[in-house]
C-alpha positions as CSV (number, residue, x, y, z in Angstrom):
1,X,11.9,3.2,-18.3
2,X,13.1,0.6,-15.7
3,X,15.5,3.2,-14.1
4,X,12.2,5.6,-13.8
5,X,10.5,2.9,-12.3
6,X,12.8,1.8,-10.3
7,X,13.8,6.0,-8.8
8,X,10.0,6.5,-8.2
9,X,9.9,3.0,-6.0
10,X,13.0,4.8,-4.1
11,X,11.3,8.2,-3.9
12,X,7.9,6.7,-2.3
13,X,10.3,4.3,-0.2
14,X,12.3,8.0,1.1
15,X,8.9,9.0,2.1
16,X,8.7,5.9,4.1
17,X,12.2,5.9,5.8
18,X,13.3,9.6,6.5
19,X,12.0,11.3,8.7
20,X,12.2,14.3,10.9
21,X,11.1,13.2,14.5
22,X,13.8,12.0,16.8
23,X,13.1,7.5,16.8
24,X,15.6,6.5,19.5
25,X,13.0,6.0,22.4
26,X,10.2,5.1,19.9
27,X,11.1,2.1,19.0
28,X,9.1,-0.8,21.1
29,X,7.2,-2.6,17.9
30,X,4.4,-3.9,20.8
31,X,1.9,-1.3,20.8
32,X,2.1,-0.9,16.9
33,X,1.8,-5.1,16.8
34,X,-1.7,-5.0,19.0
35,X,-3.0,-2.0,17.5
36,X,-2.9,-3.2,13.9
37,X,-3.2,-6.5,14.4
38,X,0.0,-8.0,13.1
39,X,0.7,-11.3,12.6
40,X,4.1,-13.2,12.8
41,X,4.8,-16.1,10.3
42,X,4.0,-19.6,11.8
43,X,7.9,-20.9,11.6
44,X,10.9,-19.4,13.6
45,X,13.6,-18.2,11.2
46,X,16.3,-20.5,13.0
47,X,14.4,-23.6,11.6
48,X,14.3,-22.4,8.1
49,X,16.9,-24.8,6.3
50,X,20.3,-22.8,6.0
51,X,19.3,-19.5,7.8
52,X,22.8,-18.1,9.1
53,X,22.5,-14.3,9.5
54,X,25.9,-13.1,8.6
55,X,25.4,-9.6,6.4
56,X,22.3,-7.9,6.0
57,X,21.9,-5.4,3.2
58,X,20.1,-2.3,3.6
59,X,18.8,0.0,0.8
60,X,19.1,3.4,0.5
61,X,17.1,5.5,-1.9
62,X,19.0,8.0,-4.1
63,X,20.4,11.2,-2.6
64,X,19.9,9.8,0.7
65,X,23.7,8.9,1.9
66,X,22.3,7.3,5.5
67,X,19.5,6.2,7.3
68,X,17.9,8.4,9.8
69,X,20.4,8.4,12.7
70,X,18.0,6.9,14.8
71,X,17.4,4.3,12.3
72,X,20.5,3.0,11.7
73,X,21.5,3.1,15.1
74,X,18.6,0.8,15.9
75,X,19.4,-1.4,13.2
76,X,23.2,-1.5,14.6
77,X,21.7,-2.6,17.8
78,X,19.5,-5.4,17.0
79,X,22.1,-6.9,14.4
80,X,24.6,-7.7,16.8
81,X,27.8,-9.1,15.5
82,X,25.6,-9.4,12.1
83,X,27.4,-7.2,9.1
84,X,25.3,-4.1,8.0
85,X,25.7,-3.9,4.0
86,X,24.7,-0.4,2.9
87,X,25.5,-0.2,-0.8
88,X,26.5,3.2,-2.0
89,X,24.1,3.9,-5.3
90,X,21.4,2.1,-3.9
91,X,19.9,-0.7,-6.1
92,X,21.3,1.0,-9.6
93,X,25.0,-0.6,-8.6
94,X,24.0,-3.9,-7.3
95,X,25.7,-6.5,-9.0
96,X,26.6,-10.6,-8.0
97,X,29.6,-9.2,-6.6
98,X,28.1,-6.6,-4.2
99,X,25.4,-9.5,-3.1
100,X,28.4,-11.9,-2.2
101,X,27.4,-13.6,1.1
102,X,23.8,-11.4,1.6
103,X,21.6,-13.4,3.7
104,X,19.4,-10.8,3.8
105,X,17.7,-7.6,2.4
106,X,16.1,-4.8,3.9
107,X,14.6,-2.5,1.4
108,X,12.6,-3.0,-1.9
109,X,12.3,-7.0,-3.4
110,X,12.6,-6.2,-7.4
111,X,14.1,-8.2,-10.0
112,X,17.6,-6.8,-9.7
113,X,17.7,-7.7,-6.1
114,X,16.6,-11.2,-6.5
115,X,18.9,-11.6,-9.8
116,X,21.8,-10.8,-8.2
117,X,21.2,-12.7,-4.8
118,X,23.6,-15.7,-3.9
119,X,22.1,-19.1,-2.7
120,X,22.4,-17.6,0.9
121,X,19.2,-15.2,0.4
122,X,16.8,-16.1,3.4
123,X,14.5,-13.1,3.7
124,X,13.5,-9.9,1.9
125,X,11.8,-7.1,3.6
126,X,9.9,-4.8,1.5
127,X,9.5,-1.4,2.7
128,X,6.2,-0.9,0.9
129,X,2.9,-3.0,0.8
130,X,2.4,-4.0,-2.8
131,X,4.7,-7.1,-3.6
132,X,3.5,-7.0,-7.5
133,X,7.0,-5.8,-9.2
134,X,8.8,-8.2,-6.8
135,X,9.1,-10.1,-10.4
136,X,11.7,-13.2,-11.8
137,X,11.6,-15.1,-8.3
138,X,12.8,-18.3,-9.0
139,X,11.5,-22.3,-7.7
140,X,13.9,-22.3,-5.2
141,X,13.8,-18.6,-3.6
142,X,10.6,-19.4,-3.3
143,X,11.1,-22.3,-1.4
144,X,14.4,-20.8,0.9
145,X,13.4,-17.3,1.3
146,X,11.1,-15.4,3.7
147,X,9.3,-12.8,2.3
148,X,7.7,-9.4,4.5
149,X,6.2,-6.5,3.5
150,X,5.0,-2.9,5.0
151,X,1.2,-4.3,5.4
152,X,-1.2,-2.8,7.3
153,X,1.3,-0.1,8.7
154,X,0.2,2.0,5.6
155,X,-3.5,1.5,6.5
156,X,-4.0,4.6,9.4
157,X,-2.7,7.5,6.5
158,X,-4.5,5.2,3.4
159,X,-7.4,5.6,5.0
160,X,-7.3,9.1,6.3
161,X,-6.5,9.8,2.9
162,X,-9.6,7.9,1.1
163,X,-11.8,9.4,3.5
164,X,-10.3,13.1,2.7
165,X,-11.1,12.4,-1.1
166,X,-14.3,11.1,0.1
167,X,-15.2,14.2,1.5
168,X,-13.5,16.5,-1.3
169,X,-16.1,14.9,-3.8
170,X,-18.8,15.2,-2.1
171,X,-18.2,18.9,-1.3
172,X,-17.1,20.0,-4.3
173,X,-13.9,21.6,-2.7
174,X,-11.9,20.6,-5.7
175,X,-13.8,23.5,-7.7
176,X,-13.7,25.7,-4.4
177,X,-9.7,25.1,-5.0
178,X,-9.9,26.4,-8.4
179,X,-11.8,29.4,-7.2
180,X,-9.8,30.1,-4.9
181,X,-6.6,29.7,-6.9
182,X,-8.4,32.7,-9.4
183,X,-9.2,34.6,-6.5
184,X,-12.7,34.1,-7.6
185,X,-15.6,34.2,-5.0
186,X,-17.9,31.6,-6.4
187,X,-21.1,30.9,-4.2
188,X,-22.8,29.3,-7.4
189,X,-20.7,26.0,-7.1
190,X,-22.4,25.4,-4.2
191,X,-25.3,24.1,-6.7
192,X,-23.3,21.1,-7.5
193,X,-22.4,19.7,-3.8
194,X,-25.7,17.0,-4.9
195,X,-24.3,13.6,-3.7
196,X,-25.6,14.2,-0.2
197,X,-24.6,13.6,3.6
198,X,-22.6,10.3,4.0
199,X,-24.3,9.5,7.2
200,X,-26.7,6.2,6.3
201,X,-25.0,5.8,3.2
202,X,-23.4,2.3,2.5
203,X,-19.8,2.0,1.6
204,X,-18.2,-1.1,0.3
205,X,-14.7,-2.3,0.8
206,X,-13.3,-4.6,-1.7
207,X,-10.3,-6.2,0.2
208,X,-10.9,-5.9,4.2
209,X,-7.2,-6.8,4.8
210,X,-5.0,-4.0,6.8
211,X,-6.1,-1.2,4.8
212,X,-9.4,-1.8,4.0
213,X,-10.2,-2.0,7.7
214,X,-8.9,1.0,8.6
215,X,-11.2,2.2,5.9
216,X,-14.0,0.9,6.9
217,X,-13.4,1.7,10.7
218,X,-13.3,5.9,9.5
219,X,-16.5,5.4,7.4
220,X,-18.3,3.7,10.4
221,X,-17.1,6.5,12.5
222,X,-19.1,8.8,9.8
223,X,-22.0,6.8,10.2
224,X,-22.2,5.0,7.0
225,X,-22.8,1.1,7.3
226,X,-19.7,-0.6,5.7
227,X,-20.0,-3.7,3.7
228,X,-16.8,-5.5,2.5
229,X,-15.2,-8.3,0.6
230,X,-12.7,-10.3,1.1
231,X,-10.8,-13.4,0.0
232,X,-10.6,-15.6,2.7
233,X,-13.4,-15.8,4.9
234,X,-16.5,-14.4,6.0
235,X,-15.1,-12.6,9.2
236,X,-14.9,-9.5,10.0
237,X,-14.8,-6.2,12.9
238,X,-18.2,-5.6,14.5
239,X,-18.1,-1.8,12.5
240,X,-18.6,-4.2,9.1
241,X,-22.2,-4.7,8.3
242,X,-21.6,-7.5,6.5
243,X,-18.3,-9.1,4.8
244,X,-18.8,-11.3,1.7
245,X,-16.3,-13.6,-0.1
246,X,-15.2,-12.1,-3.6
247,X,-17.5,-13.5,-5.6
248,X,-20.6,-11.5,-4.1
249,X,-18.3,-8.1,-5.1
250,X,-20.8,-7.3,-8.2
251,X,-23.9,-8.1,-5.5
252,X,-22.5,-6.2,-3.1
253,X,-21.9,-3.3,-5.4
254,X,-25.3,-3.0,-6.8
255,X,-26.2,-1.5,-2.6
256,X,-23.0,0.7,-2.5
257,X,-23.3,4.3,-2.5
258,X,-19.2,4.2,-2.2
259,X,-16.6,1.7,-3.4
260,X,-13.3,1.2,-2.2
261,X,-10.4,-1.1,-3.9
262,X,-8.0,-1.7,-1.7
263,X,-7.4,-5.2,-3.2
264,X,-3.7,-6.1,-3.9
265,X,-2.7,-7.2,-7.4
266,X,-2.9,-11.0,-7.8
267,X,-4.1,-12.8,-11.3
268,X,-7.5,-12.6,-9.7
269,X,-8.0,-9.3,-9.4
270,X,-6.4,-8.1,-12.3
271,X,-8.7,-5.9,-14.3
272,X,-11.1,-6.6,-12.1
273,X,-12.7,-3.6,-12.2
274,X,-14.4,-3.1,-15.7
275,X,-16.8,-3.0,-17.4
276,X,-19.2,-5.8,-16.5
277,X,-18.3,-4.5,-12.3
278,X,-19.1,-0.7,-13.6
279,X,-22.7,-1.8,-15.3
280,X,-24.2,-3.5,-11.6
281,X,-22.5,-0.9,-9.4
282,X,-25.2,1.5,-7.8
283,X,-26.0,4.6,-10.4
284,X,-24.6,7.5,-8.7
285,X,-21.8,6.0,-6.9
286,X,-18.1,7.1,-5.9
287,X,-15.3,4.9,-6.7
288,X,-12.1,5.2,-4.9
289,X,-9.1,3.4,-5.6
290,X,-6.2,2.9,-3.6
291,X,-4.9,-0.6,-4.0
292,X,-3.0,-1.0,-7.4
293,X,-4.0,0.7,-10.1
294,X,-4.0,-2.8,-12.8
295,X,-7.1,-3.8,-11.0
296,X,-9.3,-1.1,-13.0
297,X,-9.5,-1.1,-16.5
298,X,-9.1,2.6,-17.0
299,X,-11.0,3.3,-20.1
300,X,-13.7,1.1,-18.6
301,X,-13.8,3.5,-15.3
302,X,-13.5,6.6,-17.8
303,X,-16.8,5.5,-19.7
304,X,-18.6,5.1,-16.2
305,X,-17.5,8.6,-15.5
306,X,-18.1,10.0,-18.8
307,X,-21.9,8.5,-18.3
308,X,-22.5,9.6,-15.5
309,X,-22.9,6.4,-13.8
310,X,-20.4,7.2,-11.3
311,X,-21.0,10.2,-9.5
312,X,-17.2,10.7,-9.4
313,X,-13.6,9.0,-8.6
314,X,-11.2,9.7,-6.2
315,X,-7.4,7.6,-7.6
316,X,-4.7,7.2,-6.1
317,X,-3.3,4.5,-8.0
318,X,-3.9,4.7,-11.7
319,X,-3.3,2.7,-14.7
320,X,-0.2,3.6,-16.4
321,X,1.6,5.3,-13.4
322,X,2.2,8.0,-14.1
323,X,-0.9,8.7,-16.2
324,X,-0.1,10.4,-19.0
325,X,-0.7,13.9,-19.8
326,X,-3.5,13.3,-22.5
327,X,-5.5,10.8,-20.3
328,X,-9.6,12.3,-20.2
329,X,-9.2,11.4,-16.2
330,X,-7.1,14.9,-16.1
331,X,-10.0,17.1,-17.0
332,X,-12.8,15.4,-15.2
333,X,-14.3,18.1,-12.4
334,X,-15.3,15.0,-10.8
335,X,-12.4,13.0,-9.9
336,X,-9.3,13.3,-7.7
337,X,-6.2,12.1,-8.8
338,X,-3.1,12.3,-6.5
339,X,0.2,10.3,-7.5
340,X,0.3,7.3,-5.5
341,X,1.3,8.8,-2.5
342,X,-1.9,8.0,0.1
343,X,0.9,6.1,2.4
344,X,2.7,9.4,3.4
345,X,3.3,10.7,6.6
346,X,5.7,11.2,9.7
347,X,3.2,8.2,11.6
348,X,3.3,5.8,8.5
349,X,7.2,6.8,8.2
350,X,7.2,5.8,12.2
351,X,5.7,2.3,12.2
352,X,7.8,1.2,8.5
353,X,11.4,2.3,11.1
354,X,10.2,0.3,13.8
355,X,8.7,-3.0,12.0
356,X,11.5,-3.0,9.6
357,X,13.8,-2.8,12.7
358,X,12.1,-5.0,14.6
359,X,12.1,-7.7,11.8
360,X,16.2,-7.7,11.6
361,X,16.0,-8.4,15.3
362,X,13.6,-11.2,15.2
363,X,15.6,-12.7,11.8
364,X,19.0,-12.3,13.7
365,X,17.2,-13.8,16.8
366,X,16.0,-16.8,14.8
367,X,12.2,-15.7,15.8
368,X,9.1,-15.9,13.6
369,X,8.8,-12.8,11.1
370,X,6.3,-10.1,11.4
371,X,4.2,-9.7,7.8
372,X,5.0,-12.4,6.1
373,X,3.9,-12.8,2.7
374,X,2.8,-15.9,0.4
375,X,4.1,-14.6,-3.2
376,X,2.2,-17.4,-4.6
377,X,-0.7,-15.7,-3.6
378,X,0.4,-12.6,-4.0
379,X,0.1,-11.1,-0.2
């Protein structure tokens, strides 16, 4: 099960750092820093107590034997006289031995990775978003090391790809698939297309960080009003109707025609999604998830669906992963279920190359980090 777990993490990370499209002269992280709003931590690496880049290891996911030329020749660049560690058999071989004297790691934070790690460990860069199986950190890699992660560079292709299941539902063109799939001409299905135009039609956001903006900014652009919540404050873009704090989420949801999760998984959010959230959204909603899949109780969501107090579901995050074979969610006409795979794409492959890159610079540099992430918190 954990080497499963641990091939499908390095199959979704491949999808994040191959890539066809030649990256030599795309590499200047300052457009992609302005456009998403990325924030650098608040210390410089250089005064972080023992920080002395020496050998940096970078991941490679199975049956991939190198980076993308481009890549690693980037990555050669901005280490400098730094050693680039590039273990053959990815994370599967990683012992104490093969971590002697990494300062820092470039790929996926898991247990393994931080079991293994010497007392030299001063940053982990995580090449995807969610930081929830980054697991068995101890007191004082919490204290030493710098943690970063992929956020907000996944939010363009999340979004695009909420607002494509969006659409699906409220079309019907799943069924149009299936028709066309039998060669069937079926005119008759266009009966069921009932949820309406989107246009004036509220959507909420739970979790306006990186993705849930970019969300919120394609639903705007569809002219629904966009409500949202969020954890830390009360701000948000001028295309947000109104943003709430997390506990106005069940308020909020009583108004929503459409609700999105894109929350990370923390304690608090947890199961959030059950029952008790599913009884005061609006009757006749859409519920699409693409945070993590633990935040909905599944057979909580399934009950909604089954009584019709959903109008449908579009998942992209599911929980197990993957769902098994008997799960009712399979057979429902009204939901959408595609594998946790809403981050894909040759731009979202782009931006991962050149923050990741861009990161080893600044760490070797001593600068501030891009993305840094409180695991305490949880983002």
């Amino acid at each position: 099960m954990y080497n499963r777990m641990i091939t499908r993490l390095f199959l979704l990370a491949t999808c994040l750092i191959t890539s066809p499209l030649a990256l030599a002269d795309a590499f200047d992280p300052a457009p992609l820093i302005s456009e998403l709003g990325l924030r650098e931590g608040g210390i410089p690496m250089s005064d972080h107590p023992g920080w002395a880049p020496r050998k940096v290891m970078v991941l490679m996911a199975p049956g991939n034997k190198e980076l993308t030329a481009a890549y690693k020749s980037r990555l050669q660049a901005v280490a400098g006289d730094v050693e680039l560690f590039i273990p053959e058999g990815g994370v599967f071989k990683l012992s104490a031995e093969s971590m002697a004297g990494v300062d820092a790691v470039i790929g996926l934070c898991l247990p393994k990775i931080l079991q293994s790690a010497g007392p030299e460990l001063r940053w982990i860069h995580n090449y995807s978003v969610g930081m929830d199986r980054c697991k068995g950190v101890t007191e004082p890699q919490l204290e030493q090391v710098v943690f970063t992660n992929n956020q907000r560079l996944s939010g363009p292709a999340i979004a695009e790809h909420s607002i494509a299941m969006l659409l699906a539902l409220t079309r019907n063109l799943p069924a149009y698939a299936e028709a066309q799939a039998m060669q069937t001409w079926k005119p008759a299905l266009s009966a069921k297309v009932s949820f309406g135009e989107l246009r004036g039609k509220t959507l909420l956001v739970a979790g306006l960080g990186g993705i849930g903006t970019e969300i919120a900014r394609r639903a705007h652009g569809l002219g629904m009003r966009v409500i949202a919540t969020r954890n830390s404050s009360r701000k948000g873009p001028d295309f947000v109707d109104y943003v709430g704090l997390s506990n106005e989420l069940h308020a909020l949801a009583a108004q929503a025609d459409v609700v999105v999760n894109a929350l990370p998984l923390t304690e608090k959010t947890r199961a959030l999604f059950d029952v008790d959230f599913f009884k005061a959204v609006k009757p006749g909603a859409i519920f699409l998830s693409v945070g993590r899949g633990q935040s909905t109780v599944t057979q909580d969501l399934i009950a909604a669906l089954e009584s019709g107090t959903l109008y449908g579901a579009g998942l992209d995050v599911t929980d197990p992963e993957p769902l098994p074979a008997d799960s009712p969610l399979w057979k429902m006409d009204n939901v959408i279920i595609t594998p946790h795979v809403s981050a894909a794409g040759v731009d979202s492959r782009r931006r991962t190359l050149v923050i990741a890159a861009e990161n080893l610079r600044r760490y070797v540099a001593g600068e501030p980090l891009l993305n840094v992430v409180d695991l305490r918190r949880g983002y």
